[in-house]
C-alpha positions as CSV (number, residue, x, y, z in Angstrom):
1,X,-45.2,-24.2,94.1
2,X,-45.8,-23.4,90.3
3,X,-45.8,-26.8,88.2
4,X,-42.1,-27.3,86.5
5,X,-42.5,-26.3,82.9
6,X,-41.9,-29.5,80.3
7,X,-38.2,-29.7,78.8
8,X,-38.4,-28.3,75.4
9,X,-37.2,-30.8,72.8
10,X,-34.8,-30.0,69.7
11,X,-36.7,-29.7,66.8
12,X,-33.4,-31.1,65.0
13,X,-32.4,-34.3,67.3
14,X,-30.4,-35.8,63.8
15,X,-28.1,-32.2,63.3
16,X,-27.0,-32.4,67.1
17,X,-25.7,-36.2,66.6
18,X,-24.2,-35.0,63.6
19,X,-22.3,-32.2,65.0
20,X,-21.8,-34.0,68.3
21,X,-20.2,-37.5,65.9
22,X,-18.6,-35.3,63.9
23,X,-16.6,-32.8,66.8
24,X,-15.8,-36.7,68.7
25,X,-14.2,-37.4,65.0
26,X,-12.5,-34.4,64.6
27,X,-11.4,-34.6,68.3
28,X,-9.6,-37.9,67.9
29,X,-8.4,-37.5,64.1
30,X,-6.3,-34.2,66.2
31,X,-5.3,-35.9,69.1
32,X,-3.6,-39.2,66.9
33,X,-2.0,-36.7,64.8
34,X,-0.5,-34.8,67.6
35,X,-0.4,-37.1,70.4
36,X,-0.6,-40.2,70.7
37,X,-1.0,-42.8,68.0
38,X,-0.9,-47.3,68.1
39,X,1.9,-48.7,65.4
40,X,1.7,-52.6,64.7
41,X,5.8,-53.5,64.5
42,X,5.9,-55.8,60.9
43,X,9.5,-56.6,61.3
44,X,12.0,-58.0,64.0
45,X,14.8,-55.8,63.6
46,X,14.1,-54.2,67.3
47,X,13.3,-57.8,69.1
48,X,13.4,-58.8,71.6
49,X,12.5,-55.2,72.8
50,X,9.8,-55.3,70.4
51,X,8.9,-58.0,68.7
52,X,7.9,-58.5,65.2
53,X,7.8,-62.3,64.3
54,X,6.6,-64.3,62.0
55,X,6.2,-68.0,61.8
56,X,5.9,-68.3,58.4
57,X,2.2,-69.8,58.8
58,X,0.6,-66.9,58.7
59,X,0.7,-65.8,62.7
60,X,3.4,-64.8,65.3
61,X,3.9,-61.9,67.4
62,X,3.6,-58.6,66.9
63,X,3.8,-56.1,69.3
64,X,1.4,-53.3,69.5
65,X,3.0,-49.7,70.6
66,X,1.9,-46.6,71.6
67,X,4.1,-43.4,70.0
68,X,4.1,-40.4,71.9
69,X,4.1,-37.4,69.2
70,X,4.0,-34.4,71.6
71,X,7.8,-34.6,73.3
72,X,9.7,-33.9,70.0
73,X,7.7,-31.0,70.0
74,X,9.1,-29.0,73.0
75,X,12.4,-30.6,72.9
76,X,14.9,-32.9,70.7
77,X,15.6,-37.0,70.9
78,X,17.6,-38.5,73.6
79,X,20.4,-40.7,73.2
80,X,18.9,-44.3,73.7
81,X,14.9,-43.3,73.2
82,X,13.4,-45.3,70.8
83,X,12.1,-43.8,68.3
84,X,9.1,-44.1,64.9
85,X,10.8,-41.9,62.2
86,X,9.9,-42.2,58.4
87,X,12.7,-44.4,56.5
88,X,15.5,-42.5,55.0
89,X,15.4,-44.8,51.8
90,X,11.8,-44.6,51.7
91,X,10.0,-41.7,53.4
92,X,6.4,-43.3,52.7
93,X,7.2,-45.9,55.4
94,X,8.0,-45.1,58.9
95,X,10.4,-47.3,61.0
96,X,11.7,-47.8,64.5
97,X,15.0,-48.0,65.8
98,X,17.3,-47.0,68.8
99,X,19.2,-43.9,68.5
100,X,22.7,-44.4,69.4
101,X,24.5,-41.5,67.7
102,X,24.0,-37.8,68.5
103,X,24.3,-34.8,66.8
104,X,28.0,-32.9,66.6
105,X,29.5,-36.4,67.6
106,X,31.9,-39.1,66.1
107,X,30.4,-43.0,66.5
108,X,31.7,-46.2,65.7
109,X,30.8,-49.9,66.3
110,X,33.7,-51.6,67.2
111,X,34.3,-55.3,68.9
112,X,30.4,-55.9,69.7
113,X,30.9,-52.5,72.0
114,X,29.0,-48.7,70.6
115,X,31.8,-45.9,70.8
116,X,31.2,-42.4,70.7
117,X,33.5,-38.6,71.0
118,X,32.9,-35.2,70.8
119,X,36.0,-33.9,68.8
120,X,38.9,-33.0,70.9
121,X,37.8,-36.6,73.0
122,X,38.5,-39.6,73.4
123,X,36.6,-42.6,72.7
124,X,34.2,-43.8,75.1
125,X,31.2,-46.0,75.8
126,X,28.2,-44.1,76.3
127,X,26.6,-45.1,80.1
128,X,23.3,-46.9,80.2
129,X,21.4,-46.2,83.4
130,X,20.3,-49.5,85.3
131,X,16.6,-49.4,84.1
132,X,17.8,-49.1,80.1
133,X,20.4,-52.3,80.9
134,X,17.7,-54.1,82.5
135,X,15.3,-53.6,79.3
136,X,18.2,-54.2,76.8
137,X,20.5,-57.1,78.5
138,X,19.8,-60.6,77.3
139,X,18.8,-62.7,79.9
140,X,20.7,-66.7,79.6
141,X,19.1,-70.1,80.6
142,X,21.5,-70.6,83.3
143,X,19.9,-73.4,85.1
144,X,22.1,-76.8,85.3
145,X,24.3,-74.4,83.4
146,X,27.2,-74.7,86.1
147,X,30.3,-76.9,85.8
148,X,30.3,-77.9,89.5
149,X,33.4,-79.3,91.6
150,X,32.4,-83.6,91.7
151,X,32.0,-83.4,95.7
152,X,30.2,-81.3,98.1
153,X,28.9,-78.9,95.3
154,X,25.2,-79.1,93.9
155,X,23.1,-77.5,91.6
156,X,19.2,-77.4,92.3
157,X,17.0,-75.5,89.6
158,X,18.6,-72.1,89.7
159,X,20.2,-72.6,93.3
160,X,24.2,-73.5,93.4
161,X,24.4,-75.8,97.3
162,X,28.5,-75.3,98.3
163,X,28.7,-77.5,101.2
164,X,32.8,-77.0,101.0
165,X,35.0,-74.6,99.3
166,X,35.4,-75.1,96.1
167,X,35.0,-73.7,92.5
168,X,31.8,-73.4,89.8
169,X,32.1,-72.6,86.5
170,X,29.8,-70.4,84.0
171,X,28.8,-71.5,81.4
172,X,29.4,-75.7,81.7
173,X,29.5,-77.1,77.8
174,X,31.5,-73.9,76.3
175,X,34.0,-72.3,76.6
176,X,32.9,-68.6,76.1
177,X,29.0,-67.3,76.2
178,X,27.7,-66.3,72.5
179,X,25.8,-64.2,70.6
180,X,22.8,-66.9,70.1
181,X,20.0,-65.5,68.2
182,X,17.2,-66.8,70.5
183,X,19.0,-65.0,74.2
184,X,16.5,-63.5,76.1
185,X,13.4,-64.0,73.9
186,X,10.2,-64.1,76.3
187,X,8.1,-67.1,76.9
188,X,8.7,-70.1,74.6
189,X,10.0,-67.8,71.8
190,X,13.7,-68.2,71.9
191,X,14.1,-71.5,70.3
192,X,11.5,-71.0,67.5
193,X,13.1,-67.2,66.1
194,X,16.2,-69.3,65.9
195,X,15.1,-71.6,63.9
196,X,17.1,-70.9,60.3
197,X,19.4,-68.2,61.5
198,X,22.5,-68.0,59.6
199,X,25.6,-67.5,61.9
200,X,24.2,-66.4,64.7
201,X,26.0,-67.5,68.1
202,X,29.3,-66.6,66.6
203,X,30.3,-63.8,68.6
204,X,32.2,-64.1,71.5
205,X,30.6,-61.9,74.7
206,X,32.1,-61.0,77.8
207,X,29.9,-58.3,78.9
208,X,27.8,-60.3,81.5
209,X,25.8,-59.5,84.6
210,X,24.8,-62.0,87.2
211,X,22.6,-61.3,90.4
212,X,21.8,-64.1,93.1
213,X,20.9,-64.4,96.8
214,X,24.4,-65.2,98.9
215,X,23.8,-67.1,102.0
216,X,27.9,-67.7,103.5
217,X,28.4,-70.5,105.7
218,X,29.7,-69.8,109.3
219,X,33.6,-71.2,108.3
220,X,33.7,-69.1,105.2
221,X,36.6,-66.5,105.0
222,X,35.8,-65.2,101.4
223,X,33.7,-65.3,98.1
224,X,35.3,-64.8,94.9
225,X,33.1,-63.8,92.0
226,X,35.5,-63.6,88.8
227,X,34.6,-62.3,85.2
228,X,36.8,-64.1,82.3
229,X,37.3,-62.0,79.1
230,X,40.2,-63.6,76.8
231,X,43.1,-64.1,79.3
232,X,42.2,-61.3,81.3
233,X,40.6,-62.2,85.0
234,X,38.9,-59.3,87.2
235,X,38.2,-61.0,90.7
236,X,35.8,-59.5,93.3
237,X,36.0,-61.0,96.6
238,X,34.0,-60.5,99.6
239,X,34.5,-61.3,102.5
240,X,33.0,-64.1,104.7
241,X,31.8,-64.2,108.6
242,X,35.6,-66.1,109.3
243,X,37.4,-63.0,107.2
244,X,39.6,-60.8,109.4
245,X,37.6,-57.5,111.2
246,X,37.8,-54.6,109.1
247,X,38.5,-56.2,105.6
248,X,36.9,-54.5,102.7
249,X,35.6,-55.9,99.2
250,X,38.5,-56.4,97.0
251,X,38.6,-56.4,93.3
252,X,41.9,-58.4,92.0
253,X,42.4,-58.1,88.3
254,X,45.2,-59.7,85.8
255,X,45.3,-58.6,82.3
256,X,46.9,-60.1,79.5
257,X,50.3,-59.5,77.6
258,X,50.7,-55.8,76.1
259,X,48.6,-54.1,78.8
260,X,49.2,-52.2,81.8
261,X,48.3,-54.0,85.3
262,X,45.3,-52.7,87.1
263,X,46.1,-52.2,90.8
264,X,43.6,-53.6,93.6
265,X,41.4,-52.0,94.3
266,X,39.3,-51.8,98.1
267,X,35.9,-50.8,98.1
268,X,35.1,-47.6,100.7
269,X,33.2,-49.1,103.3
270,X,34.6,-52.2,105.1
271,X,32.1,-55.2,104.9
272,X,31.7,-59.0,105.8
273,X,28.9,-61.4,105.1
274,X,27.1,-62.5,108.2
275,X,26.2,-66.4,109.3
276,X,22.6,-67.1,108.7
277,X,22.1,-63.9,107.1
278,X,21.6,-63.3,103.5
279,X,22.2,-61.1,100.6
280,X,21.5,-59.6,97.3
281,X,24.4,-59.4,95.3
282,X,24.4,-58.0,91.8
283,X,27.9,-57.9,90.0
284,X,29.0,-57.2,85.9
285,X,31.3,-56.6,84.0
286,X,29.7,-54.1,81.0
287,X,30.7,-51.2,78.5
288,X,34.4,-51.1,79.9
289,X,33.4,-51.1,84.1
290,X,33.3,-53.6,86.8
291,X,30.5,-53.0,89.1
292,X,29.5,-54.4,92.3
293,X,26.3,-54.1,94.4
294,X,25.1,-55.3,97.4
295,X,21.7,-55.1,98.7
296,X,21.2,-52.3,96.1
297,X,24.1,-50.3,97.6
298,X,27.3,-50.0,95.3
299,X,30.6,-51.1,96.6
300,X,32.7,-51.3,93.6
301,X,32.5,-49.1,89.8
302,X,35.9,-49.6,88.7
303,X,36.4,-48.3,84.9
304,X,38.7,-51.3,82.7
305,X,40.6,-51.2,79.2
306,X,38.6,-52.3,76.5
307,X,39.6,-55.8,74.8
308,X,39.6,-56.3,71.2
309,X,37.5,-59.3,69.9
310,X,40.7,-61.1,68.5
311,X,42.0,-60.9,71.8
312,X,38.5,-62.0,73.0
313,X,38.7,-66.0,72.8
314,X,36.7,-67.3,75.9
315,X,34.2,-65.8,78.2
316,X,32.3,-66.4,81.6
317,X,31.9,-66.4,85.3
318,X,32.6,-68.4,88.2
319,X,31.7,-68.5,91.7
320,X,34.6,-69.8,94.1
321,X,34.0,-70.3,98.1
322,X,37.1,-70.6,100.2
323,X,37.2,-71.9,104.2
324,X,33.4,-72.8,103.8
325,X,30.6,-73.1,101.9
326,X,27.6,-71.5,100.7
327,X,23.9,-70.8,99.0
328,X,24.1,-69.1,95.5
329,X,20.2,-68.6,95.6
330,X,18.3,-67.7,92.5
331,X,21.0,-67.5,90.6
332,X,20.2,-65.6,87.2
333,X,22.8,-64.8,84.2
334,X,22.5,-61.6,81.1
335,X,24.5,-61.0,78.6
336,X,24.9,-57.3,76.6
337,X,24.0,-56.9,72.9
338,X,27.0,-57.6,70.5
339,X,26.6,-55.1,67.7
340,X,27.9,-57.0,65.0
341,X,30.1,-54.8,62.4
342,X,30.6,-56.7,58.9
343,X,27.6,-54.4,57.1
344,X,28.6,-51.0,55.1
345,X,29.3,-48.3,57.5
346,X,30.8,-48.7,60.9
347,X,32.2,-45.4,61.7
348,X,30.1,-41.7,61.4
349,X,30.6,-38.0,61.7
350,X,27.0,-37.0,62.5
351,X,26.0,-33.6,61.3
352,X,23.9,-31.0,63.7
353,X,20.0,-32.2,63.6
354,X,20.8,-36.0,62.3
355,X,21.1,-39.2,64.4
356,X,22.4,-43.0,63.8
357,X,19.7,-45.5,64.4
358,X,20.8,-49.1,65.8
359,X,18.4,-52.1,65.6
360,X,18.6,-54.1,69.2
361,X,18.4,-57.3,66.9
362,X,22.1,-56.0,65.5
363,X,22.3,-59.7,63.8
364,X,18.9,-59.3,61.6
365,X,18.1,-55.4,61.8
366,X,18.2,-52.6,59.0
367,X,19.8,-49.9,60.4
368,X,22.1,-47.1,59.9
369,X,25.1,-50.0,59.5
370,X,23.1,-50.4,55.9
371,X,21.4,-47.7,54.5
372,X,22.7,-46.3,51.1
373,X,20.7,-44.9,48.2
374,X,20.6,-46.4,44.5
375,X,20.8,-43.9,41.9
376,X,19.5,-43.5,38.1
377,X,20.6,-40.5,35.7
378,X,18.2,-40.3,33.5
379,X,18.5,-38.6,29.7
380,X,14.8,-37.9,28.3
381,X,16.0,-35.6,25.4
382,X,17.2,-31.8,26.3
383,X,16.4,-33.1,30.4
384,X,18.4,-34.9,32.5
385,X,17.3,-35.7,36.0
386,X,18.2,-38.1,38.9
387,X,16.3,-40.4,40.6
388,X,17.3,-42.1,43.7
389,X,15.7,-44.8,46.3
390,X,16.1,-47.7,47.9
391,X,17.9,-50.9,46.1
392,X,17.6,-53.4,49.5
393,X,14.3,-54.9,47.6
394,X,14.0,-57.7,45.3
395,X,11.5,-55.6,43.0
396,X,13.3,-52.2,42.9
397,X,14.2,-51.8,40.5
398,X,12.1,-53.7,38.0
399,X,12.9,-54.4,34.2
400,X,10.5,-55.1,31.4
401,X,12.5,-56.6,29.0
402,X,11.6,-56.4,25.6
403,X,9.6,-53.8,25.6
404,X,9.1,-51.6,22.5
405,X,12.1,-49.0,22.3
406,X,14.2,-50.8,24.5
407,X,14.0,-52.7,27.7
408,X,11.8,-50.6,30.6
409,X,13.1,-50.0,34.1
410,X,10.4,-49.5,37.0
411,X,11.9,-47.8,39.9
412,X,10.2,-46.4,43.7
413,X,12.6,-43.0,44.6
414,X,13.0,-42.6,48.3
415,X,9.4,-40.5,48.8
416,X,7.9,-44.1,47.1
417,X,7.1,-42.8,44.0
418,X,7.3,-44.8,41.0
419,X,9.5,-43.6,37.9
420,X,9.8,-45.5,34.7
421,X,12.4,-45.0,32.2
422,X,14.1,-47.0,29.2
423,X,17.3,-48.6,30.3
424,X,19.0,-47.1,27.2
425,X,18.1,-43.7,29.1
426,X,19.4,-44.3,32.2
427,X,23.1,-44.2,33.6
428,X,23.1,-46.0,37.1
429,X,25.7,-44.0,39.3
430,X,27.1,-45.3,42.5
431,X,25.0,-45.4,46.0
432,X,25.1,-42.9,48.4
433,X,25.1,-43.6,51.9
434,X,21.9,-42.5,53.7
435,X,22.3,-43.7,57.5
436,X,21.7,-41.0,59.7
437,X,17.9,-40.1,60.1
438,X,17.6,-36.3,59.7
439,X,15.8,-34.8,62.7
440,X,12.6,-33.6,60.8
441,X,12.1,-37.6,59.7
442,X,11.7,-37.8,63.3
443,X,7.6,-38.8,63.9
444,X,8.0,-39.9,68.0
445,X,9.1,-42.0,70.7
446,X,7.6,-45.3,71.4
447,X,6.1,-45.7,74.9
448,X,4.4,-48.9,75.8
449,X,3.5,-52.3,74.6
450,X,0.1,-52.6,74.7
451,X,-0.3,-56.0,73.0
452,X,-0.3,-59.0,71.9
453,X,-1.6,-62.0,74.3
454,X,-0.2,-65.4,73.3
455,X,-0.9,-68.2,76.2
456,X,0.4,-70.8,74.1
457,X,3.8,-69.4,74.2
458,X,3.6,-67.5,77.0
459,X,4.1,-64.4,76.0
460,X,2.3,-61.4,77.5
461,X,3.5,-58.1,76.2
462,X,2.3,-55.4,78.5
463,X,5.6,-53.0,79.1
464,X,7.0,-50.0,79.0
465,X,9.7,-49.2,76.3
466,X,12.8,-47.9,77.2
């Protein structure tokens, strides 16, 4: 066998880790721009979906998030996606939002609720799927939270002991659940974002959701779980192992003064709990629909009018037992989002290729409900051009007083340059609104939390976005 001849070594070993450094470069510089790039969320206008926090000692939370940049390449945004897309005010900053409102459609927020219609429709509440409401519903401390009858009723961490029949009421101090600031903020984080918020908790929800484990006592004929919006009642009741052969889930509404009655209504199937046997039992009244589920199989989706907030004075849920008792096990309670509607612009007709933007923090988010444009004419001899950009901070624009030939005004236009003109030049014209996002602003969709890790407030932020 003839001797294997020596590998022949480069006579330029530095030029091949040059090239091979410099295609790796090139390779990742392409696939960032393309694909797939990290943001660092600076603000807390999407929490607590993504959360941007500070605590005013120099730390907090800030989520890290991959963007995907390929989809919006092959087809447009989804209704609900959220999305990175440079800042209509200032297109040298990107920023991420929700996109609520689609092209070729009317939108309007309106008593805490998102409406939208195609023209020649009517108004409606776009449907969330189950994984989207699970992301975006605010989860309550319900724990000790339940206003139990004085005998034979007991509440043990998040599990509601009905040795009799009887009534329990949701939530126990108040009369109505609120928009606090802090619902559903992960870990220990809820109490400390509220800290200084200004009139948050104001709003009065009644879209709720509650799931629990239901364990029905041998002598129980029936189970009653009822959703209070204003004076309007809408009571699901199922029945127990004592309930007649045959009977089906009920849902028994009563509405208030000026509306139409809603007639019961029987679910398909006929059902009754079992003795010693439990179940899952999901239930909620949100976006206009009472919805039952049990065991993950849906009994009830009844559609409801909508109720105005005036109308809207109390809220909650309670958990009734006639005949007999029983276990309300793991017992947990979620509100919706309120989209609050006292900023500028409430109401849209979106243009083909532009979108409204919501912030999921609707109390402390700038959104499309805010966006307008400052505007300068400015005279500089024979020329006269106009300059326009975003008034929403403290240093735009800025004056020089005093300066020689009259006072100086420094202003950032909405691409971030900076213009500078003598105030005795400059006519300031009214804003123009700027709060739909055109669709080439659009940079991608954000994916997953990949970070941070805060032990101390127990906060692990490893999730996907939706």
């Amino acid at each position: 066998m003839a001797p294997k001849k020596p590998k022949t070594k480069s006579g330029h070993p530095w030029r091949e880790n040059i090239e091979a450094i410099t295609i790796s470069i090139v390779i990742i510089v392409l696939f960032k721009y393309f694909v797939l790039e990290a943001y660092k969320i600076p603000t807390g206008s999407m929490q607590p979906t993504l959360m941007g926090w500070d605590n005013g000692k120099g730390g907090g939370v800030f989520d890290r998030v991959l963007v995907d940049k390929l989809s919006f390449e092959f087809r447009d945004p989804e209704r609900f996606e959220v999305l990175v897309f440079k800042y209509p005010l200032d297109k040298s900053k990107n920023f991420i939002k929700r996109v609520w409102g689609m092209p070729g459609e009317d939108l309007e927020v309106r008593d805490g609720d998102v409406f939208a219609k195609k023209p020649g429709e009517e108004w409606q509440i776009p449907r969330r799927s189950d994984a989207l409401l699970d992301s975006m519903l605010r989860k309550l401390d319900s724990s000790g939270e339940w206003h139990v009858p004085a005998k034979g009723w007991q509440m043990k961490g998040d599990t509601l002991i009905a040795e009799s029949g009887g009534q329990a009421l949701f939530p126990r101090t108040h009369s109505a659940v609120k928009d606090r600031y802090g619902d559903g903020y992960p870990g220990k984080l809820g109490p400390l974002v509220e800290r200084g918020k200004q009139n948050q908790g104001i709003n009065t929800v009644g879209d709720l959701r509650i799931r629990l484990g239901l364990c029905a006592k041998p002598e129980c004929r029936e189970v009653e779980i009822e959703f209070h919006e204003g004076d309007r009642r809408y009571r699901i009741q199922i029945p127990g192992p004592k309930a007649v052969t045959g009977t089906k889930v009920h849902l028994w509404s009563a509405l208030g003064s000026g509306d139409e009655d809603v007639a019961p209504i029987d679910s398909e199937a006929a059902f009754a709990l079992e003795a010693g046997d439990c179940v899952d039992v999901e239930a909620q009244n949100i976006d206009d629909q009472i919805r039952l589920k049990i065991d993950g199989k849906v009994f009830l989706e009844v559609p409801i009018p909508p109720i105005r907030q005036i109308d809207l004075t109390d809220s909650g849920i309670s958990l009734r037992t006639t005949g007999d008792g029983a276990e309300f096990r793991d017992i947990r309670v979620w509100r919706d989002i309120y989209y609050t509607s006292d900023q500028k612009y409430t109401r849209w007709s979106i243009p083909e290729k532009h979108y409204v933007m919501l912030g999921d923090n609707t109390q402390d988010s700038s959104d499309s409900r805010d966006w307008s444009l400052g505007r300068y004419r400015v005279h500089e001899g024979d020329q006269v051009t106009e300059v326009q950009g975003n008034l929403r901070h403290n240093d735009n624009p800025r004056f020089s007083p005093g300066a020689e030939g009259g006072s100086l005004i420094f202003f950032s236009d909405d691409l971030g340059e900076r213009h500078v003109f003598r105030q005795a030049d400059a006519e300031q014209l009214n804003p123009a609104q700027a709060s739909l996002v055109p669709r080439d602003l659009i940079r991608g969709r954000a994916v997953v939390v990949v970070w941070p890790i805060v032990p101390s407030l127990d906060v692990y932020r490893f999730r996907w976005v939706r």
